[in-house]
N, C-alpha and C positions, 0 to 999 in steps of 0.2 A: 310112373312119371306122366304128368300132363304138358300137352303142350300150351306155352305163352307167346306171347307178342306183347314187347317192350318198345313205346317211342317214345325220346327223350330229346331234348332241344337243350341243345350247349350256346350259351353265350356268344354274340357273333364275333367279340376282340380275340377268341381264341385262334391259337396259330395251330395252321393245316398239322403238323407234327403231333400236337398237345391235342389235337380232337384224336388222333390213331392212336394215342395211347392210353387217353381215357376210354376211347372204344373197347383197344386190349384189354384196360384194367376188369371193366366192367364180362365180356367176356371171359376171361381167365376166373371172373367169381360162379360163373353160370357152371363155367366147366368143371369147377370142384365137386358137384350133386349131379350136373344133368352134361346136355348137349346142347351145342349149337348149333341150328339147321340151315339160319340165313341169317347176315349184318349187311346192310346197307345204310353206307353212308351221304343221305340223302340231297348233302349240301345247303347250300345258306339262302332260307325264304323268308317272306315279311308272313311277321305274324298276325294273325285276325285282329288283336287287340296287344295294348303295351302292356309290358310285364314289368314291375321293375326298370320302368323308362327307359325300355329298348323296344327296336319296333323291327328286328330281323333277328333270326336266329338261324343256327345249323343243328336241322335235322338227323335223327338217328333212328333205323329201323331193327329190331332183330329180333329173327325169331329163335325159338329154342323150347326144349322140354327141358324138365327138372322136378325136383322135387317140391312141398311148401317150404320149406326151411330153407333152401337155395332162394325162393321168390322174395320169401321175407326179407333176408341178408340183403339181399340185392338192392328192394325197394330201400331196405335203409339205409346203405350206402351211396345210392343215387341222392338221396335227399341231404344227403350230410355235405355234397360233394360242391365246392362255388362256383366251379365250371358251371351245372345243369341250373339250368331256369324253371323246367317242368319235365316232370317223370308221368306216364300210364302205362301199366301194366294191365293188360288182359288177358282171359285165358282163352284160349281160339276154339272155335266149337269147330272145324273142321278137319 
């Protein structure tokens, strides 16, 4: 298993509840192949440029090891998902 680091920006009209449980969701997928090491929920910045004509979002940090088939899943569930605005997935060289 390698380690990653995922951050991922949720829509700002989302309510504080609906960000902790798409956090869960999205953890609980990590957890099925790997581990979770850190989530940090970053809370609501202005972002560098508009996305889809919003111009704030709420931050999300987590790291984790897993496997590629856990990343995969993951990455394409974030992207199916209308909460998240934007997904990166990196793998941590440290």
């Amino acid at each position: 298993m390698r380690k990653y680091e995922v951050m991922y920006i949720i829509r700002p009209d989302v309510e504080q509840e609906a960000v902790q449980a798409l956090v869960e969701k999205f953890n609980s997928i990590i957890s099925n192949g790997g581990e979770v090491i850190k989530s940090d929920i970053l809370g609501k910045r202005r972002l560098a440029y508009e996305i889809n004509k919003l111009r704030e979002g709420q931050y999300v940090l987590t790291q984790f090891s897993a496997t590629a088939e856990v990343v995969n899943e993951l990455d394409r569930v974030m992207k199916i998902a209308d909460e998240v605005i934007r997904v990166l997935i990196v793998r941590d060289v440290a």
